[in-house]
C-alpha positions as a Markdown table, in Angstrom:
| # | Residue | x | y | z |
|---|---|---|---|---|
| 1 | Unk | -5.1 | 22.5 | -34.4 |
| 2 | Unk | -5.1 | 25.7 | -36.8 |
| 3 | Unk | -4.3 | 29.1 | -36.2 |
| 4 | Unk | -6.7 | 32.2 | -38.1 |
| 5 | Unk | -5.4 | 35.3 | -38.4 |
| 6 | Unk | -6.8 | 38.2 | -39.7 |
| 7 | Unk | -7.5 | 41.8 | -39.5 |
| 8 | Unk | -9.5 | 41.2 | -37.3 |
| 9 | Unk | -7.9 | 39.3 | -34.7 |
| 10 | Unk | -6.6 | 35.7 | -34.0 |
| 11 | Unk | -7.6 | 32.8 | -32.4 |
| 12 | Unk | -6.4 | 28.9 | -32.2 |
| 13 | Unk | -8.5 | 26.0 | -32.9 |
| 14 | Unk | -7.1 | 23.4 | -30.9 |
| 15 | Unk | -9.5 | 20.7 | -32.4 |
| 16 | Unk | -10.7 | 17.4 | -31.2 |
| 17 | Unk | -6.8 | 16.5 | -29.1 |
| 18 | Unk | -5.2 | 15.8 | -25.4 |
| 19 | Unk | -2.3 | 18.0 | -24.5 |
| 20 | Unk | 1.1 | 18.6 | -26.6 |
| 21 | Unk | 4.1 | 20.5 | -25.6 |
| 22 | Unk | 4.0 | 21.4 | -29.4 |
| 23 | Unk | 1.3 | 23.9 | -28.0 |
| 24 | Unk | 3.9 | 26.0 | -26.5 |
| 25 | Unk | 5.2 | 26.8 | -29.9 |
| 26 | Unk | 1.7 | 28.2 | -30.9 |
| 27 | Unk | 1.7 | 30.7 | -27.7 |
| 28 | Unk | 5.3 | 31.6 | -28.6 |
| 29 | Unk | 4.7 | 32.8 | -32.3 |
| 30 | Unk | 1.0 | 34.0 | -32.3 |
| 31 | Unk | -0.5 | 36.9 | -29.9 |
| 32 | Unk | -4.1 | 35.2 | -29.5 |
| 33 | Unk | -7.5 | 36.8 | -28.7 |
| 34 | Unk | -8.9 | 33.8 | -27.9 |
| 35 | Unk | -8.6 | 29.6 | -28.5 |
| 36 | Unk | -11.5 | 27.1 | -28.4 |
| 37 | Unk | -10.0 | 23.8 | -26.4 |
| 38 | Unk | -11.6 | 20.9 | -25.6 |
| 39 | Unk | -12.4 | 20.4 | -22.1 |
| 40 | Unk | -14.0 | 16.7 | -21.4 |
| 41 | Unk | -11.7 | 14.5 | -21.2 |
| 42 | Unk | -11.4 | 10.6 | -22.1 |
| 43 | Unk | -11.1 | 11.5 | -26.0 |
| 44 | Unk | -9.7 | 14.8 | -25.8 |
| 45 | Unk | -7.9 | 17.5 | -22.9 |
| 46 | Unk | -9.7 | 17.2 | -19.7 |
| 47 | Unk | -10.2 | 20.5 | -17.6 |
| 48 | Unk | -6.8 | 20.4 | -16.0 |
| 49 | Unk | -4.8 | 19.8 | -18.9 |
| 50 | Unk | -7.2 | 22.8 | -21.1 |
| 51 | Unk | -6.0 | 25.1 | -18.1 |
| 52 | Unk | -2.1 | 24.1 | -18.5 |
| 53 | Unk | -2.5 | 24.7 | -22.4 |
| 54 | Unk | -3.9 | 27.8 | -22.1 |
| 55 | Unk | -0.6 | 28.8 | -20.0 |
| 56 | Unk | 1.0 | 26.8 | -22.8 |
| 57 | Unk | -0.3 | 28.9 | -25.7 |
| 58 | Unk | -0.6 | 32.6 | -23.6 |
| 59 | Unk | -3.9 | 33.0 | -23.7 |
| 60 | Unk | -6.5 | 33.6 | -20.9 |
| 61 | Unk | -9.8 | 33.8 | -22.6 |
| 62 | Unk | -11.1 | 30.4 | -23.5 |
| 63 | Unk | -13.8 | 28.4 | -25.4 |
| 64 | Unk | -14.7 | 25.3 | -23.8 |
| 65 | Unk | -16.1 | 22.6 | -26.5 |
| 66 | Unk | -15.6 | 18.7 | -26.8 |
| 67 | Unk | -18.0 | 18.1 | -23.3 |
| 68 | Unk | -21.3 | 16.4 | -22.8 |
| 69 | Unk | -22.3 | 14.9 | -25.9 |
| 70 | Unk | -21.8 | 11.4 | -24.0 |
| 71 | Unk | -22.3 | 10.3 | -20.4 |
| 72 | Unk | -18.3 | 9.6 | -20.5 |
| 73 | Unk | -17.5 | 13.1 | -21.0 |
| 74 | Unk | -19.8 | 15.1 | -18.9 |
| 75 | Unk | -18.3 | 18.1 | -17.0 |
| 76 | Unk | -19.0 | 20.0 | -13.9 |
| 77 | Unk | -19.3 | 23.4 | -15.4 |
| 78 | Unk | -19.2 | 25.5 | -12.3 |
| 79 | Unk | -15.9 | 23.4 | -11.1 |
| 80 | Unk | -14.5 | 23.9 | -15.0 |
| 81 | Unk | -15.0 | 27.6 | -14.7 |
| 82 | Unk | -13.4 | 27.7 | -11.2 |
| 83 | Unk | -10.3 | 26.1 | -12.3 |
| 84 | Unk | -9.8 | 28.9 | -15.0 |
| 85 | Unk | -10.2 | 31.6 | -13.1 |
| 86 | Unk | -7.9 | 30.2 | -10.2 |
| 87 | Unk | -5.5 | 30.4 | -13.3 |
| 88 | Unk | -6.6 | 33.7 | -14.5 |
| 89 | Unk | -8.6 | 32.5 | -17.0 |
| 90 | Unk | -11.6 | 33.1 | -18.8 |
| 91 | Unk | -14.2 | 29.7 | -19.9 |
| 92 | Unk | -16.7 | 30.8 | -21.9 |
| 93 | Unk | -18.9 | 26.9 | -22.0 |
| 94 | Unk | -22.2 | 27.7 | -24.3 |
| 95 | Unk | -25.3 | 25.6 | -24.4 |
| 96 | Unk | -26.5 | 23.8 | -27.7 |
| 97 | Unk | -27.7 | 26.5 | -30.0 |
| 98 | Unk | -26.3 | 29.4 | -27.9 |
| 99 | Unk | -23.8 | 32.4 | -29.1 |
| 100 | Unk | -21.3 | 34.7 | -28.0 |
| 101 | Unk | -19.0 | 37.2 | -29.1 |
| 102 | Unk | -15.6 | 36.5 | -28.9 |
């Protein structure tokens, strides 16, 4: 995963991975506006483990990504969402070709 920081804010970029304690280390040295985790499982960080990273790295306003591109790794968005919040959590999940501001 990579860190960005810049004058305009920071964010991590966990990248295409399962859960690592190393994670901790990112929420202890970086004040985050927002990561981007994966969130579907079998190759990557399922929803459960995306929700104990973002305790992991401090940060409660989340970019879901890595999630149905393959029958294996299809979500239940509304239950993915639910889980965040019951954490205090934000999961933005886009559709193809859709934006946001972060």
């Amino acid at each position: 995963g990579f860190v960005i920081e810049s004058e305009h804010g920071c964010f991590y970029y966990a990248g295409d991975t399962a859960l690592t304690m190393d994670m901790k280390l990112v929420g202890m040295q970086h004040k985050l506006d927002f990561a981007i985790l994966p969130i579907g499982d079998n190759f990557t960080m399922g929803i459960d483990d995306a929700v104990l990273c973002a305790e992991f790295i401090n940060c409660n306003n989340i970019l879901g990504v890595h999630f149905d591109t393959f029958g294996y790794i299809v979500i239940d968005k509304e239950e993915a969402k639910s889980k965040f919040a019951a954490a205090g959590n934000t999961l933005t999940i886009l559709d193809i070709g859709e934006s946001t501001d972060l």
